[in-house]
C-alpha positions in Angstrom: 16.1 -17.3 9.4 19.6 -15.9 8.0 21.5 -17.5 5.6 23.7 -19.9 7.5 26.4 -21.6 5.6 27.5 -25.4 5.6 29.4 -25.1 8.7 26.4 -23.6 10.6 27.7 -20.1 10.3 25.1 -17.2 10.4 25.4 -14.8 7.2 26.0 -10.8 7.9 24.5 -7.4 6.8 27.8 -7.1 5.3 28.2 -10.3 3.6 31.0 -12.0 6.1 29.6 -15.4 8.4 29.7 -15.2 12.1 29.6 -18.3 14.2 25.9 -18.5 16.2 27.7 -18.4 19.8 28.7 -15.0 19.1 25.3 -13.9 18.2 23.5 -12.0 21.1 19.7 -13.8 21.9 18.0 -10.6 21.1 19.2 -10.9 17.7 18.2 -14.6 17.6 14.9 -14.0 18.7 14.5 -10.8 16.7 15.2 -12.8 13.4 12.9 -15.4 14.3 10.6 -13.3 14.7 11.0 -11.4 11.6 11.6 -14.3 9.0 8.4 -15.7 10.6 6.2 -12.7 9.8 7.7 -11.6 6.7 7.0 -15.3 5.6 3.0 -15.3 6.1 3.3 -11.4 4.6 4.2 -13.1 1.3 1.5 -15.7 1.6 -0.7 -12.9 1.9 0.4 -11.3 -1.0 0.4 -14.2 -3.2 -3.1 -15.0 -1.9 -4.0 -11.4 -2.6 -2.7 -10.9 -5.9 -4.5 -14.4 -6.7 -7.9 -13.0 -5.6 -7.6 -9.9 -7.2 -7.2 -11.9 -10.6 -10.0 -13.9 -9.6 -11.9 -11.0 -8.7 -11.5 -9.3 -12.3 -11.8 -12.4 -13.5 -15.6 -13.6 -12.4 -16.5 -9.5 -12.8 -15.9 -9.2 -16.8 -16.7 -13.2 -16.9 -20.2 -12.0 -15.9 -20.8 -9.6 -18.5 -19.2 -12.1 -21.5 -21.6 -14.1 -20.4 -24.4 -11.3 -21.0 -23.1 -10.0 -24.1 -23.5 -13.4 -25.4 -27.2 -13.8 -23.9 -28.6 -10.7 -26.2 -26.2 -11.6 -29.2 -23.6 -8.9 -28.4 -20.0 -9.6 -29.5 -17.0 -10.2 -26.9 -14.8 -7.5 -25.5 -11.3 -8.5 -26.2 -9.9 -5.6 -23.9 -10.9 -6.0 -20.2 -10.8 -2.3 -19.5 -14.2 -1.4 -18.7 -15.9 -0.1 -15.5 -18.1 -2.8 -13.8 -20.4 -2.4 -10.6 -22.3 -5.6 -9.5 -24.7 -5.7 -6.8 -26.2 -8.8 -4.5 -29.7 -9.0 -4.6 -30.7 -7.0 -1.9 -28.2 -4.2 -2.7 -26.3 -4.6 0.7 -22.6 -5.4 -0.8 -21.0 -4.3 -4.3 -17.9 -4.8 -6.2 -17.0 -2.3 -8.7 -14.5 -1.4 -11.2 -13.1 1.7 -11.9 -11.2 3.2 -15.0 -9.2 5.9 -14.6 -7.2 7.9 -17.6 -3.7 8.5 -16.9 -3.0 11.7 -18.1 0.4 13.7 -19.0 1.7 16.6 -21.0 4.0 16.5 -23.6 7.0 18.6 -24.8 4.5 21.8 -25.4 3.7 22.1 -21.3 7.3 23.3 -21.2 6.5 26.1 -24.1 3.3 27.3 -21.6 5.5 27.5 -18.3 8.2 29.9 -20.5 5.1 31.6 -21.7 3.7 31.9 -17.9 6.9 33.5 -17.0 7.1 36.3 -20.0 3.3 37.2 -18.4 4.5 37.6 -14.9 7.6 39.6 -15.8 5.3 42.0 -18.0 3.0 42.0 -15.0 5.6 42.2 -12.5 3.5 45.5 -10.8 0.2 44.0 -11.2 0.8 40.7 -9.7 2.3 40.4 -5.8 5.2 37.9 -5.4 3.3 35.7 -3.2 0.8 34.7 -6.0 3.5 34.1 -8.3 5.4 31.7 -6.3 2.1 29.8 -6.1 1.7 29.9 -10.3 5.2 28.7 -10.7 5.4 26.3 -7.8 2.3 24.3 -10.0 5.1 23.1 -12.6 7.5 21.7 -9.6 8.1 18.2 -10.7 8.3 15.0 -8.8 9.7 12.0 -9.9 10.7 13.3 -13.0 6.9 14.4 -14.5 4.8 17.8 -13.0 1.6 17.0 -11.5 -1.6 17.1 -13.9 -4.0 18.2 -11.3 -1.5 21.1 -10.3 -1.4 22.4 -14.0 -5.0 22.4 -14.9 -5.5 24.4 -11.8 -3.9 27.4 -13.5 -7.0 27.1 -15.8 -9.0 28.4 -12.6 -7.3 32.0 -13.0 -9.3 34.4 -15.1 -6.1 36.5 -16.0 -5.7 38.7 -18.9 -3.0 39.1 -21.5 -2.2 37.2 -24.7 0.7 35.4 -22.8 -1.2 34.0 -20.5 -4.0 32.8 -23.1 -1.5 31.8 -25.4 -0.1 29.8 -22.5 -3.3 28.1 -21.3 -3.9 26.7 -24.9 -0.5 25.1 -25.5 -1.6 23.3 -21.6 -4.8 22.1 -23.3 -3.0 21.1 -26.5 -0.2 19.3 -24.3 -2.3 16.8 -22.9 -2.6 13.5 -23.7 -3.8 10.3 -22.6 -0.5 8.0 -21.8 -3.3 4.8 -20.8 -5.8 3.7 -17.6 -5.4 2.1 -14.7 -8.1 0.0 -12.6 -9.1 -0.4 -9.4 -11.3 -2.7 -7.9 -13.0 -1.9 -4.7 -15.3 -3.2 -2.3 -18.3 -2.2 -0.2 -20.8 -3.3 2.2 -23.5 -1.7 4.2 -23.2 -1.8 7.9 -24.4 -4.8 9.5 -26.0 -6.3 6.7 -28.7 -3.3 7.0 -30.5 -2.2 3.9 -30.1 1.3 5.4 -26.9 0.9 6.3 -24.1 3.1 5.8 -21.3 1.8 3.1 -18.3 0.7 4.5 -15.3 0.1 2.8 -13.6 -3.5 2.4 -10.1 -2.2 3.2 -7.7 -4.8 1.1 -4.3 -2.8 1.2 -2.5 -3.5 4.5 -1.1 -0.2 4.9 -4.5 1.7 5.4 -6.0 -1.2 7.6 -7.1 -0.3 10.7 -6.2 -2.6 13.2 -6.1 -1.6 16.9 -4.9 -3.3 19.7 -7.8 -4.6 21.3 -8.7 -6.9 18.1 -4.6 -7.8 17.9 -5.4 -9.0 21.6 -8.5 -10.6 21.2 -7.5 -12.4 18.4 -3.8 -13.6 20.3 -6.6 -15.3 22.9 -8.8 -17.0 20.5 -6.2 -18.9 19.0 -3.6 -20.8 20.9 -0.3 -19.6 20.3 1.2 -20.9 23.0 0.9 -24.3 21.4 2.5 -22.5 18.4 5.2 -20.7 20.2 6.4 -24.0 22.0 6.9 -25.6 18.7 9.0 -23.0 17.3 11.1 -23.0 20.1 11.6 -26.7 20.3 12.5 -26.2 16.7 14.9 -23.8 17.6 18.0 -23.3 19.6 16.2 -20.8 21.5 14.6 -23.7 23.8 17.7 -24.9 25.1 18.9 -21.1 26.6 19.9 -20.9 29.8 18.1 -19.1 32.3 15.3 -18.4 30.2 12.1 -20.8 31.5 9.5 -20.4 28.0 7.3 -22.6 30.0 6.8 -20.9 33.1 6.0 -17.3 31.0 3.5 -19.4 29.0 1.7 -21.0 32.2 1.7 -18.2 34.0 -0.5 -16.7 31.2 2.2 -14.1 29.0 1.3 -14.4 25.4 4.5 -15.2 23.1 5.0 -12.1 22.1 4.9 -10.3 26.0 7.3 -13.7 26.7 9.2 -12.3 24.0 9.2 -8.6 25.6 10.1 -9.8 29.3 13.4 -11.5 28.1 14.3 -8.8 25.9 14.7 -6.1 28.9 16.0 -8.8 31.2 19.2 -9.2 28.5 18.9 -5.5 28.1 19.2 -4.9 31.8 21.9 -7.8 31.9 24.2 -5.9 28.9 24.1 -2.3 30.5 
């Protein structure tokens, strides 16, 4: 809920207090609603950021444990790339290392190099393709994309310019550290000929669709829920607003929710 002060007032985007009275329902119920789901979001994230240390955790505890089996020293650094399997090769959790790569001061040397080829081989070369060579040092975030450089390796041009160029890339690069990820996989249904499916963690690339939000609002009994928030709330006591009868006649909270907002809607216009 917004920040209300000791005299009950409600806090604005701009810093001032406002007195609740003056606050329209739809913003009422739209904070409520907001503060509640933002609220389990950060359980969530602390739950996930608690697993994923887990996770690590129980994966490089695994192979301490095997190092010291056959007489093999400790890793200090947990850094490594692990894959672990169930038994009957259905699930697996695996961690990857990745390099992080960058250039240093020399990848600016090469792209003034680059440009002293193309303006020797202005008639050879058609303005289209050099648009695409120079466009591969356009920066973001401060830093040019890796990937984007080392595709000018790809080109079999001629010219000492250009070679000379290509070696100060290569001589540019430099490992600036690694970054892990840990994933998860399962085959489909449980099958031993299943297809592997991915164990989505990140919210944003969850699919979700409508008909498991749905199923999901009827399994569990929000209505319960929903009158319980609104008894704590000055929402209950609204005028002309009847929860209950939205709630008997079958509306989940959040279609409640929706009916009342275009009724005020209709009612301000």
């Amino acid at each position: 809920m917004a920040k209300i002060d000791e005299n009950g007032n409600w806090r604005t985007p701009k810093g001032t207090v406002i007195h609740p009275d003056r606050i329209p329902v739809t913003d009422k119920l739209e904070d409520m609603l907001a503060d509640g789901l933002a609220d389990e979001a950060e359980k969530l994230n602390i739950a996930l950021r608690e697993f994923k240390i887990k996770a690590y955790a129980r994966c490089y505890g695994l192979f301490d444990l095997l190092r010291e089996k056959y007489n093999m020293e400790r890793i200090a650094g947990k850094t490594g790339a692990v894959t672990l399997s169930n038994y009957d090769r259905t699930v697996k959790v695996k961690i990857a290392v990745n390099k992080l790569i960058e250039f240093d001061q020399k990848i600016n040397l090469a792209q003034e190099k680059i440009s002293k080829w193309m303006t020797f081989k202005s008639t050879d070369i058609d303005q289209e393709l050099k648009t695409v060579i120079m466009d591969k040092f356009s920066e973001k975030d401060g830093k040019v994309k890796v990937r984007e450089i080392l595709d000018l390796k790809k080109y079999d041009f001629e010219g000492e310019l250009w070679e000379e160029a290509m070696e100060l890339i290569d001589e540019s690069l430099k490992i600036a550290g690694t970054k892990s990820y840990i994933t998860f996989k399962k085959k489909k249904g449980g099958q031993i000929d299943g297809a592997w499916e991915d164990m989505v963690l990140n919210l944003s690339k969850l699919p979700v669709s409508e008909l498991e939000i749905d199923k999901k609002i009827e399994l569990n009994n929000y209505r319960e829920e929903i009158k319980e928030i609104l008894k704590k709330s000055s929402l209950s006591n609204i005028p002309g607003i009847d929860w209950q009868k939205h709630l008997d006649n079958g509306l989940s909270p959040m279609d409640a929710v929706n009916v009342e907002f275009t009724k005020l809607s209709e009612q301000g216009e």
